[in-house]
N, CA, C and O of each residue as an XYZ file, in Angstrom:
644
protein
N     -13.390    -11.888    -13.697
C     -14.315    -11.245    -14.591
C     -14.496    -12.058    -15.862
O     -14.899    -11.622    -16.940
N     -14.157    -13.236    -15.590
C     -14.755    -14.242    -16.969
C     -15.858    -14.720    -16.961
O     -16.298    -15.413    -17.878
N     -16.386    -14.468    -16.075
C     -18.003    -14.643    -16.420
C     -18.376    -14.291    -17.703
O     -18.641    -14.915    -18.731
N     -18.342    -13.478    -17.476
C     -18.932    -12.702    -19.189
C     -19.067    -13.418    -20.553
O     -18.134    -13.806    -21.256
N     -20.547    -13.539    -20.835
C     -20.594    -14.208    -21.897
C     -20.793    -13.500    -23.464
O     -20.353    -14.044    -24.477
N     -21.594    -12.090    -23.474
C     -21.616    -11.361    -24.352
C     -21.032    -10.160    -23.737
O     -20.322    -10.223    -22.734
N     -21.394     -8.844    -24.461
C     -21.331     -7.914    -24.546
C     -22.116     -6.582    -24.900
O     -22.372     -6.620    -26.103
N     -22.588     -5.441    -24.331
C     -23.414     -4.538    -25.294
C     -22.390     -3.519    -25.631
O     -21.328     -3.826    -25.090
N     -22.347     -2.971    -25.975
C     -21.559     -1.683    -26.886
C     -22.122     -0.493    -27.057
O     -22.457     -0.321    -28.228
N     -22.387      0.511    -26.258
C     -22.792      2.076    -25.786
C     -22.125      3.114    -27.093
O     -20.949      3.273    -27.419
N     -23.566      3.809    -27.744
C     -21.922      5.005    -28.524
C     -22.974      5.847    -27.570
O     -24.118      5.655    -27.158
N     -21.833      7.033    -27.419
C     -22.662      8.212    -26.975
C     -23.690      8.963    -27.167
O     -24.072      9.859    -26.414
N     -24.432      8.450    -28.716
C     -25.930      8.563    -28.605
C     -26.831      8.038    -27.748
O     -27.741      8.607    -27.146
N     -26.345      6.360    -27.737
C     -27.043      5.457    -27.142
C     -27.415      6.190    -25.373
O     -28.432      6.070    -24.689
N     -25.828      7.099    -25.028
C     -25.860      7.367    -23.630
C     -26.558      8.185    -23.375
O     -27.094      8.158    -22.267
N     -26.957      9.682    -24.666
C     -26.940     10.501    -24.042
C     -28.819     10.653    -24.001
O     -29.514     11.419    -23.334
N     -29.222      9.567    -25.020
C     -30.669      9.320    -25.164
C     -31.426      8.315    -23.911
O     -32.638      8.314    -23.695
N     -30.450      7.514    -23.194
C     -30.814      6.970    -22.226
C     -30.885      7.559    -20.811
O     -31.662      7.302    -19.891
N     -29.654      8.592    -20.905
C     -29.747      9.477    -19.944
C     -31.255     10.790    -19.708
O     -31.994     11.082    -18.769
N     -31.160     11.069    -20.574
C     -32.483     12.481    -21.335
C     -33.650     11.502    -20.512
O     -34.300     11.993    -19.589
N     -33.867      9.911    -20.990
C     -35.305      9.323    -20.565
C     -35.320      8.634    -19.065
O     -36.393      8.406    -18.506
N     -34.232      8.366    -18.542
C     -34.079      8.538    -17.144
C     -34.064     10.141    -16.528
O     -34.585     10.364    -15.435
N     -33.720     10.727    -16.953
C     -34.017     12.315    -16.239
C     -35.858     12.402    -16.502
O     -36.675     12.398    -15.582
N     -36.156     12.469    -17.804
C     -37.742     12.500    -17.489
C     -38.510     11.644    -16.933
O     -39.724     11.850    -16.906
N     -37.953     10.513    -16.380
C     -38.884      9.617    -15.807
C     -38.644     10.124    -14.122
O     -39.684     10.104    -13.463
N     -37.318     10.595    -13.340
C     -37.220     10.948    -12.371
C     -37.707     12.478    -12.563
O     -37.811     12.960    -11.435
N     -37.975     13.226    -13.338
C     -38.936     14.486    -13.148
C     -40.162     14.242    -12.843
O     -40.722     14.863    -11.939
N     -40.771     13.289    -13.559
C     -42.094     12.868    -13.499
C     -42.607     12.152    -12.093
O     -43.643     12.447    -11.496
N     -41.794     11.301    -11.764
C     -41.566     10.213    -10.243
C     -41.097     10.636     -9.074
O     -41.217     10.151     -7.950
N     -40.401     11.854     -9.554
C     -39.791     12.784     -8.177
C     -40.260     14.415     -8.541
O     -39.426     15.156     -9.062
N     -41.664     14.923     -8.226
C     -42.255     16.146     -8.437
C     -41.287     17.349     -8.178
O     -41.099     18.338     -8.885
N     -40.661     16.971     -6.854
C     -40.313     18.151     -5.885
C     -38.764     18.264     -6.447
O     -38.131     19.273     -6.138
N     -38.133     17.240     -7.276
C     -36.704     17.615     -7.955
C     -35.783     17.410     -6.411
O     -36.074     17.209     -5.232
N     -34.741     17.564     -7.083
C     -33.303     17.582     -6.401
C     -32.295     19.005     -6.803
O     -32.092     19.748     -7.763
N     -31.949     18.859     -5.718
C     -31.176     20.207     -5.361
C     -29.107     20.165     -5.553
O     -28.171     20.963     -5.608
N     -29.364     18.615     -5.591
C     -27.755     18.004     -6.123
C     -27.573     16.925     -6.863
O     -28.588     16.359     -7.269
N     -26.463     16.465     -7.162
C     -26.317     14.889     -7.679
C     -25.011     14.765     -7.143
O     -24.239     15.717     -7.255
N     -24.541     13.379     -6.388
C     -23.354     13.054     -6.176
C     -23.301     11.967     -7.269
O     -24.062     11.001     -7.313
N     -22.233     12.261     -8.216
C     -21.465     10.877     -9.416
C     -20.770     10.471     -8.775
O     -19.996     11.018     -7.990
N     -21.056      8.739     -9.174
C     -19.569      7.666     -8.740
C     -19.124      8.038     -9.789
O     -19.777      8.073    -10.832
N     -17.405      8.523     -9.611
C     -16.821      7.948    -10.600
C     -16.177      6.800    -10.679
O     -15.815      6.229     -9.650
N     -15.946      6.312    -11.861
C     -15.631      7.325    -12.831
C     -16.667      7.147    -14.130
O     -16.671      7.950    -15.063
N     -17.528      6.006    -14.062
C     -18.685      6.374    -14.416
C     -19.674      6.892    -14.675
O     -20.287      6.929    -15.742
N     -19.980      7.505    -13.312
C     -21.275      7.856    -13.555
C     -20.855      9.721    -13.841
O     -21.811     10.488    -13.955
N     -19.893     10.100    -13.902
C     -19.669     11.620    -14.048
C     -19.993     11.927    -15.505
O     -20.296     13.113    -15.637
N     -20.032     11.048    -16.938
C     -21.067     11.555    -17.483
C     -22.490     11.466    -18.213
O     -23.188     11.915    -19.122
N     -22.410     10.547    -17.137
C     -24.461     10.845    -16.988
C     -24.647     11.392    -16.097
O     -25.813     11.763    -15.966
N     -23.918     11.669    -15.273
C     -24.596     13.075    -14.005
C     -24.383     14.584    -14.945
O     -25.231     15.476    -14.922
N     -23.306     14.655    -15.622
C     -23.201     15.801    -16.179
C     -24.540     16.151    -17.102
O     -24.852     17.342    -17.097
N     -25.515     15.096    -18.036
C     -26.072     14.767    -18.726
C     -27.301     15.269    -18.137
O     -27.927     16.258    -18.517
N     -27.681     14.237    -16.858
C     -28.975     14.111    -15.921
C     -28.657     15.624    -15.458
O     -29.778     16.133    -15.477
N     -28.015     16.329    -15.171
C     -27.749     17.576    -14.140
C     -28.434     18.310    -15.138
O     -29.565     18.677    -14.821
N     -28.133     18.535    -15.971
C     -28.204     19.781    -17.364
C     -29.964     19.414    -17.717
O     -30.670     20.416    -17.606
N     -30.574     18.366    -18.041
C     -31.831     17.739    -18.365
C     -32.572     18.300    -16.460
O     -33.561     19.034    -16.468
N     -32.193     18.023    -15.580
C     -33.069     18.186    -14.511
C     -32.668     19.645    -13.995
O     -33.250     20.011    -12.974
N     -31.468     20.793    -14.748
C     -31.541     21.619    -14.157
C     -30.926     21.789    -12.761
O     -31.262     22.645    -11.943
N     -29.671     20.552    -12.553
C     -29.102     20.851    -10.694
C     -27.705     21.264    -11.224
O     -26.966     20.617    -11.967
N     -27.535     22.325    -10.747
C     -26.051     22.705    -10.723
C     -25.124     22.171     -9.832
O     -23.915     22.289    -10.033
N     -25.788     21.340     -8.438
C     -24.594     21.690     -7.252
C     -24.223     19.764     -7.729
O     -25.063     18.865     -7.745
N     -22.959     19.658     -8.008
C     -22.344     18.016     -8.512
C     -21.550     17.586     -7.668
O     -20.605     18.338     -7.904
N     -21.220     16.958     -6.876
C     -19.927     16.502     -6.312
C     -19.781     15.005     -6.912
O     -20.481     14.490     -7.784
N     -18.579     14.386     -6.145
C     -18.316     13.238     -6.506
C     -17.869     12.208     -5.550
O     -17.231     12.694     -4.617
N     -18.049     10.637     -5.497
C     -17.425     10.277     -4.593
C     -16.797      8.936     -5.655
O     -17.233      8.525     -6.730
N     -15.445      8.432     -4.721
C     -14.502      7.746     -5.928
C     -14.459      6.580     -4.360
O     -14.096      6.892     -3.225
N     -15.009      5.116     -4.896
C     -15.251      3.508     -4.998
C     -14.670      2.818     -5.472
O     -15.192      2.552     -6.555
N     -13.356      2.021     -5.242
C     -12.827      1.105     -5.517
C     -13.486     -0.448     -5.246
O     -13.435     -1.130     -4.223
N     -14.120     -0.737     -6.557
C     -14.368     -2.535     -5.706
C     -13.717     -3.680     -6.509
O     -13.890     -4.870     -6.244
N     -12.842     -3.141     -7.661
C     -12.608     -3.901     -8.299
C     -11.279     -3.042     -9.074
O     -11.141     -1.818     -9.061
N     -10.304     -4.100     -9.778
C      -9.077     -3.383    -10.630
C      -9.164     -4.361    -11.544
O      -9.976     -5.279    -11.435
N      -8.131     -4.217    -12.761
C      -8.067     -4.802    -13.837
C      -8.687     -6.137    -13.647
O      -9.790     -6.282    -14.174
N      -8.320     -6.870    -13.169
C      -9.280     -8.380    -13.298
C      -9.465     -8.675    -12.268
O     -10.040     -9.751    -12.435
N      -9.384     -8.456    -10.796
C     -10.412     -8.972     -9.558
C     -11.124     -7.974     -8.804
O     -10.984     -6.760     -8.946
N     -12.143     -8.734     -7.737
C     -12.836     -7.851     -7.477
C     -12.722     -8.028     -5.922
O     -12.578     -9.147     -5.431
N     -12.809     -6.597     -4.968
C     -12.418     -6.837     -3.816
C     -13.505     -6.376     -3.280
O     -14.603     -6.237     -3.819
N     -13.074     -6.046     -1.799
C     -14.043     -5.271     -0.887
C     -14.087     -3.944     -1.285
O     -13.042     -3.416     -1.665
N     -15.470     -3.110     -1.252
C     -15.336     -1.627     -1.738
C     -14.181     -1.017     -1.122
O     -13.600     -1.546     -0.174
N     -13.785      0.232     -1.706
C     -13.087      1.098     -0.619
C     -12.987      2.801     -1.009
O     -12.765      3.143     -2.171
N     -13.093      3.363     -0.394
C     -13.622      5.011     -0.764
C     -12.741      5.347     -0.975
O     -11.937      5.228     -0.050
N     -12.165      6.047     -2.375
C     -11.073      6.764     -2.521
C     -11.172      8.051     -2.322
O     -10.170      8.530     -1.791
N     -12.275      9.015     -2.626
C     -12.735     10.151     -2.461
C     -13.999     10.323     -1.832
O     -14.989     10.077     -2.521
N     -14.140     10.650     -0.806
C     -15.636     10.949     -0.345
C     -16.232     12.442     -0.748
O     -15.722     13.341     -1.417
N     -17.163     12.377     -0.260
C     -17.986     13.544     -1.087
C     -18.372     14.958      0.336
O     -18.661     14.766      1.517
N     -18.242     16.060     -0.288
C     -18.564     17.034      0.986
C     -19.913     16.609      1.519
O     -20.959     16.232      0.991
N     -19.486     16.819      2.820
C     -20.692     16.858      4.079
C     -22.173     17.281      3.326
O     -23.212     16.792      3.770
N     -22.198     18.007      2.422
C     -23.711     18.842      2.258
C     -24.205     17.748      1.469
O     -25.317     17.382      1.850
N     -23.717     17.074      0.442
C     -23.700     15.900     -0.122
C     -24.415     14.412      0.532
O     -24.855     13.427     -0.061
N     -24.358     14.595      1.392
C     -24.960     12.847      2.388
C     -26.278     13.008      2.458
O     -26.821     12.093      3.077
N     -26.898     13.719      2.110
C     -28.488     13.770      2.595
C     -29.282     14.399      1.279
O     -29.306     15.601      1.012
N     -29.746     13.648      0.726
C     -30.861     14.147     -0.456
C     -30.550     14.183     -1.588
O     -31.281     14.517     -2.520
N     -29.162     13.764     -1.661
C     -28.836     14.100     -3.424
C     -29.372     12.732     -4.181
O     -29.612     11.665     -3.617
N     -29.482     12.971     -5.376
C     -29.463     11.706     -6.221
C     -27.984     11.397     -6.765
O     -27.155     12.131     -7.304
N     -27.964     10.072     -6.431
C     -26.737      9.701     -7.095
C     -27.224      9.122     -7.879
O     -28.321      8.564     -7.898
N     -25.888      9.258     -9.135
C     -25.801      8.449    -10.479
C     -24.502      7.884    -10.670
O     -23.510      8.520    -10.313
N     -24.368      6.324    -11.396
C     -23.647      5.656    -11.581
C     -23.914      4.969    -12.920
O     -25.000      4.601    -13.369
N     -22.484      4.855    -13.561
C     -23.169      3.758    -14.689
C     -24.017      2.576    -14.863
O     -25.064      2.199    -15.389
N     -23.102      2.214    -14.204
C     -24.262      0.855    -13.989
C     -24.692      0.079    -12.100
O     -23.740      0.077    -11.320
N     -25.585     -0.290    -11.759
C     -25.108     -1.488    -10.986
C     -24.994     -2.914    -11.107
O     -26.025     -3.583    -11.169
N     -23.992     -3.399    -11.144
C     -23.872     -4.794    -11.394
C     -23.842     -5.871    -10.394
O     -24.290     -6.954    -10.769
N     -23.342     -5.765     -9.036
C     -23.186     -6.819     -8.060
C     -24.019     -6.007     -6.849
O     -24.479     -6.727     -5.963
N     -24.260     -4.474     -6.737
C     -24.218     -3.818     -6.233
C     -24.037     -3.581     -4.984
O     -24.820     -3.083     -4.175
N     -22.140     -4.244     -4.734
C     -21.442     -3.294     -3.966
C     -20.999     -2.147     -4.052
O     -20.365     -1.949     -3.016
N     -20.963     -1.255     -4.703
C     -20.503      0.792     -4.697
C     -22.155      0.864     -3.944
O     -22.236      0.997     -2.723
N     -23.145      0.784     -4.625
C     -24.373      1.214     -4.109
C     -24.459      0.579     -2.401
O     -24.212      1.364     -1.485
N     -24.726     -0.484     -2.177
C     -24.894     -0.933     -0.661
C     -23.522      0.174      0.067
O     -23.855      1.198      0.662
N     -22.411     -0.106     -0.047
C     -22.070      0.830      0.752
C     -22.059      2.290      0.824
O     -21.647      2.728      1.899
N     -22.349      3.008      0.097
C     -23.491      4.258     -0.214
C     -25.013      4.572      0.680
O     -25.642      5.466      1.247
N     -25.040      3.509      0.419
C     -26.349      3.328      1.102
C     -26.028      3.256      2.310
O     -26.770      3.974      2.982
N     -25.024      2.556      3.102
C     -25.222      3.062      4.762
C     -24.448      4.441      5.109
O     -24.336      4.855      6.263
N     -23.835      5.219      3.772
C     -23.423      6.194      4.684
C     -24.523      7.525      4.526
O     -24.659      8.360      5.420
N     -25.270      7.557      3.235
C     -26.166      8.430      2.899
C     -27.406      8.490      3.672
O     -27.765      7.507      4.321
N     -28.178      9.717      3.649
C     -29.334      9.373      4.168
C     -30.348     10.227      2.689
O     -29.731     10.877      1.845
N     -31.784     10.076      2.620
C     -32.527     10.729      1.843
C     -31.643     10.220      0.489
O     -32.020     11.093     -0.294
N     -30.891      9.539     -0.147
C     -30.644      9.350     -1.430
C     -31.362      9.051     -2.057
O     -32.312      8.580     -1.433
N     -31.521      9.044     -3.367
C     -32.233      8.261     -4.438
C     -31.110      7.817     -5.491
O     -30.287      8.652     -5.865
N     -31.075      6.397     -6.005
C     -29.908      6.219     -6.738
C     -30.989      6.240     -8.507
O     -32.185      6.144     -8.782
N     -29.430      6.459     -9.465
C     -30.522      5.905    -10.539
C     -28.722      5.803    -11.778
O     -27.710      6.456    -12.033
N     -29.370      4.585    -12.112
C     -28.138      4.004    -13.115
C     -28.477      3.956    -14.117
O     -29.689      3.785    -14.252
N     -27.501      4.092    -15.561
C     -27.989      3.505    -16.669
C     -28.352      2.182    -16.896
O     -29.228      1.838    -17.691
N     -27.668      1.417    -16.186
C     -27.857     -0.020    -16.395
C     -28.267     -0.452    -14.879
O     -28.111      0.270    -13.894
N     -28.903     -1.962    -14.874
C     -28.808     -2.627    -13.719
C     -29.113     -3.756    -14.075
O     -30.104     -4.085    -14.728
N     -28.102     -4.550    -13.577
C     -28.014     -6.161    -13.597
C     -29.040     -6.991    -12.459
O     -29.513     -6.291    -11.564
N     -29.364     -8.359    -12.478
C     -30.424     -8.498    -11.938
C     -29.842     -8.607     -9.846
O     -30.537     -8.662     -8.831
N     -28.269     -8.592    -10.052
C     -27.769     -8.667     -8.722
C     -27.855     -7.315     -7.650
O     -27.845     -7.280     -6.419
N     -27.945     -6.232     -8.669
C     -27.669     -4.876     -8.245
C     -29.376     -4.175     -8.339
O     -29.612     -3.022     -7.979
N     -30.209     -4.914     -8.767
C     -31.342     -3.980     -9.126
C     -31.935     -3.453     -7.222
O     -31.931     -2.306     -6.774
N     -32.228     -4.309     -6.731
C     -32.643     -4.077     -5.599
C     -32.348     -2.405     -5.197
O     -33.083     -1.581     -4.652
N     -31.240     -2.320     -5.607
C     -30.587     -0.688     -4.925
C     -30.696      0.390     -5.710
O     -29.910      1.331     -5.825
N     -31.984      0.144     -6.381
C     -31.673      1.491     -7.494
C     -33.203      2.055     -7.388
O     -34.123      1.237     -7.425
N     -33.461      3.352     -7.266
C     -34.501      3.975     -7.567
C     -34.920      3.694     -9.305
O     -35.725      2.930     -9.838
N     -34.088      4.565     -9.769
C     -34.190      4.333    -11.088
C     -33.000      3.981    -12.311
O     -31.803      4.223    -12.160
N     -33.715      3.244    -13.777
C     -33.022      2.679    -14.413
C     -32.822      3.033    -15.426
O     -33.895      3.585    -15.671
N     -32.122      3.179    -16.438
C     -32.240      3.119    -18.143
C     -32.770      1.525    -18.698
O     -33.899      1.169    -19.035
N     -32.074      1.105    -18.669
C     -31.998     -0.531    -19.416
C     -31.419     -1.745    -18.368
O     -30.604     -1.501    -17.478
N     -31.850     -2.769    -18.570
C     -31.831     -3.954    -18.192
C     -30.798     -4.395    -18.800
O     -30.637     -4.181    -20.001
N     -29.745     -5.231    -17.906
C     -28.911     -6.694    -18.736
C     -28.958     -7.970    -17.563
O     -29.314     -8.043    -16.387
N     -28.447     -8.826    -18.474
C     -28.403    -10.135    -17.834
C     -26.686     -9.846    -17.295
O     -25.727     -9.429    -17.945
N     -26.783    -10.223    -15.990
C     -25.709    -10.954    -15.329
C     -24.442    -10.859    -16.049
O     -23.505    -10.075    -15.897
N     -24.612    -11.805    -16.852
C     -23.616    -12.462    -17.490
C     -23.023    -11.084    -18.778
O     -21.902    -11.068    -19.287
N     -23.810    -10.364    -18.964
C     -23.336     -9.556    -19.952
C     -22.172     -8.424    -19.775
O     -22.379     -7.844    -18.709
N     -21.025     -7.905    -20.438
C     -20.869     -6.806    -19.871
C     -21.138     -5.699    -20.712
O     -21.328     -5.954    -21.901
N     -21.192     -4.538    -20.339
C     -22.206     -3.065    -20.530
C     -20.470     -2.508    -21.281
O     -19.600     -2.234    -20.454
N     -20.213     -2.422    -22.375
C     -19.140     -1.100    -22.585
C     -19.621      0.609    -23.065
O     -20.052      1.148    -24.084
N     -19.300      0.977    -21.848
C     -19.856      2.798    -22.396
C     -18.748      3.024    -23.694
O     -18.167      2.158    -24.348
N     -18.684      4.443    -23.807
C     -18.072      4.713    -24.841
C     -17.041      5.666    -24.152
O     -16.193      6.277    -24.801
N     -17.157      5.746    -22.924
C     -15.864      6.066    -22.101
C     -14.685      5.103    -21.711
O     -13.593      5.417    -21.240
N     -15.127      3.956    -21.995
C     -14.658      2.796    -21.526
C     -13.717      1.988    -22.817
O     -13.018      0.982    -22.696
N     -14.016      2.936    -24.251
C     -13.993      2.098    -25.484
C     -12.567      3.238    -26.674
O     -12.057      4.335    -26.445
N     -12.476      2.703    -27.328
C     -11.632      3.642    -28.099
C     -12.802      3.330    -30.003
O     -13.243      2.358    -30.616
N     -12.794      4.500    -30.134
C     -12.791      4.163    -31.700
C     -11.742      3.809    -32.719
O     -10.563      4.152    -32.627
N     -12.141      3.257    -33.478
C     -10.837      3.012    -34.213
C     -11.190      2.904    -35.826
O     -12.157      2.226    -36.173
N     -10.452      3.528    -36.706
C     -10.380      3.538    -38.175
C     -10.603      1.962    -38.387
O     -10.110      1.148    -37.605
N     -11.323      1.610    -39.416
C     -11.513      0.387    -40.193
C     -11.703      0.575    -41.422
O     -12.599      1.252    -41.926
N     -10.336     -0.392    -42.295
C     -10.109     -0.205    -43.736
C     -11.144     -0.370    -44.258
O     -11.792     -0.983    -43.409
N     -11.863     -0.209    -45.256
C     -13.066     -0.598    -46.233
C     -12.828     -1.994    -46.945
O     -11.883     -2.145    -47.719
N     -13.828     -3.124    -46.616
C     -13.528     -4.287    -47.178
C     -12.809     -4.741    -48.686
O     -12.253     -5.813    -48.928
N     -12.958     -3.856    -49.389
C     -12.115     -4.012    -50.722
C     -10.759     -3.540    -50.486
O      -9.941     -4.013    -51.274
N     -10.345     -2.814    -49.700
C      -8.968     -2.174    -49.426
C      -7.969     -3.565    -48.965
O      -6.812     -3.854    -49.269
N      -8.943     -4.226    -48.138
C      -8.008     -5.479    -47.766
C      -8.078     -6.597    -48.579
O      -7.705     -7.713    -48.217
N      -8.601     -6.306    -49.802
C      -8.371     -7.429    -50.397
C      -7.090     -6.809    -51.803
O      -6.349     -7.462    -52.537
N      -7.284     -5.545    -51.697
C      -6.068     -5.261    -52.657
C      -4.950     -5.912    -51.981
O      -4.294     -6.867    -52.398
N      -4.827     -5.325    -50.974
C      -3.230     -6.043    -50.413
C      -3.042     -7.298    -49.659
O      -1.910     -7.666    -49.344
């Protein structure tokens, strides 16, 4: 994962305003609505919580994708699959797609899906119905699930001591 040459930095405004304009663009693009959402986690559980509440779907499940751990990246692998009622018609949401392996293998077990991410990189776009924002490749995306806040002294404070 050293690719990475910059970085963007998500606060939960940023998420929850990107989420709101991906839900109205899939209201608008999908008339007839959805009746579920399956979230990857551990991502995408809250912008599905987000997208669910904005489009009005109560029924959520989840399915849990391993393709990667602290610094390498492997073959996917399903840690949690999602109930049976789940495989056919829901929209899934994920944070981002970046290489898009979680999505391709999704894609052969689902049928009727529509995917839609906050982000999509130019490797992963192919697999996405819909998007929030664009990055390059090389960038990585930090949500604010992903991040800690942290106190920062006021620049004169560090120069007293």
């Amino acid at each position: 994962m050293s690719d990475y040459t910059s970085d963007i930095y998500l606060s939960w405004d940023d998420v929850q305003n990107i989420c709101r304009e991906l839900a109205r663009r899939i209201h608008v693009e999908h008339p007839q609505g959805f009746n579920k959402i399956l979230a990857i986690t551990r991502g995408g559980m809250f912008p599905a919580g987000i997208i669910a509440r904005e489009l009005n779907i109560r029924l959520i499940d989840t399915v849990s994708i391993a393709s990667y751990d602290e610094q390498n990246r492997h073959e996917p692998k399903i840690l949690k699959d999602c109930h049976p009622d789940f495989m056919d018609g829901a929209l899934v949401i994920d944070d981002l797609s970046d290489t898009g392996t979680t999505l391709r293998l999704l894609k052969t077990k689902l049928t009727n899906a529509k995917f839609a991410t906050l982000f999509v990189k130019p490797s992963g776009a192919e697999l996405v119905d819909w998007f929030g924002r664009e990055a390059p490749q090389s960038t990585w995306v930090r949500f604010p699930w992903d991040t800690v806040r942290q106190y920062a002294t006021p620049l004169v404070c560090d120069r007293i001591s």
